[in-house]
C-alpha positions in Angstrom: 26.3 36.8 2.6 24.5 35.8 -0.5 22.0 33.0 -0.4 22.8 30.3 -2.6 20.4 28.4 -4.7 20.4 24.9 -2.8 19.0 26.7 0.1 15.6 27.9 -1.4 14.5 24.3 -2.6 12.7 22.6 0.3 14.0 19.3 1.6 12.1 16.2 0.5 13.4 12.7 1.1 13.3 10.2 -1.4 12.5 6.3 -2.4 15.7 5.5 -0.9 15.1 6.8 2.1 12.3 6.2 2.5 12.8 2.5 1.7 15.7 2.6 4.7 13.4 3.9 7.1 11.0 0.8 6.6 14.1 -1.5 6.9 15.3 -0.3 10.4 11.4 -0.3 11.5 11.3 -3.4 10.9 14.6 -4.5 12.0 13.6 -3.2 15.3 10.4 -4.2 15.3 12.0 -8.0 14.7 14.7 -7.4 17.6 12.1 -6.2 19.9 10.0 -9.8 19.3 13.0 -11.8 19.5 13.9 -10.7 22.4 10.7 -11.1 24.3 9.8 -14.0 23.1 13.0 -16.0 23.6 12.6 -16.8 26.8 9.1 -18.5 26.9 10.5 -20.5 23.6 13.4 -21.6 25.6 11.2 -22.7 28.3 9.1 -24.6 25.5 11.7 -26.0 23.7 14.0 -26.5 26.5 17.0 -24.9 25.1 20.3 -23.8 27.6 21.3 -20.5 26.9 24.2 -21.1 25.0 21.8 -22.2 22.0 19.9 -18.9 22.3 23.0 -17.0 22.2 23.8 -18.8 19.3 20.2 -17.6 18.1 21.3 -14.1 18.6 24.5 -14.4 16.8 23.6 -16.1 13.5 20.5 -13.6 13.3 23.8 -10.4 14.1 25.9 -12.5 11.9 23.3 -12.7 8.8 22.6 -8.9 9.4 26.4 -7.8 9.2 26.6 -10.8 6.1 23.7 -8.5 4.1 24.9 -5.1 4.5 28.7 -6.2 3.3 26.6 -8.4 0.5 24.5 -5.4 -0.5 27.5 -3.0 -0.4 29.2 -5.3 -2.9 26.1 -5.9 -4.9 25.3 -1.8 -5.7 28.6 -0.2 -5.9 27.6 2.3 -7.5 24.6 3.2 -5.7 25.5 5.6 -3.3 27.9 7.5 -5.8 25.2 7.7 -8.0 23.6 10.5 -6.0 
């Protein structure tokens, strides 16, 4: 088998994906608060746990809202690669 010439340039990410790794660090890192601290502000605040559900819901709600914004937004984005 011959060796073809993709295989002999090294692999490097770029901005892009580099820029989506920051994003889902800090997605986690925001999940990770969120859910620790929840229960001392609901003790605070006095909230029943149907508000903090609520909490979590808009926060999944406005996550799925961006990625179907953003999709729609750069179209042709991803094909341009």
């Amino acid at each position: 088998m011959t060796d073809s010439p993709r295989s002999t340039r090294p692999f490097r990410r770029d901005g892009p994906t580099w820029f989506l790794y920051l994003v889902l660090a800090v997605f986690g890192f925001q999940q990770s608060v969120l859910g620790s601290t929840l229960p001392f502000l609901r003790a605070e605040f006095g909230y029943d746990p149907i508000q903090v559900g609520w909490h979590f819901t808009s926060y999944a709600g406005g996550l799925v809202a961006s990625g179907l914004l953003g999709a729609g937004c750069c179209p042709g984005w991803a094909s341009a690669r």
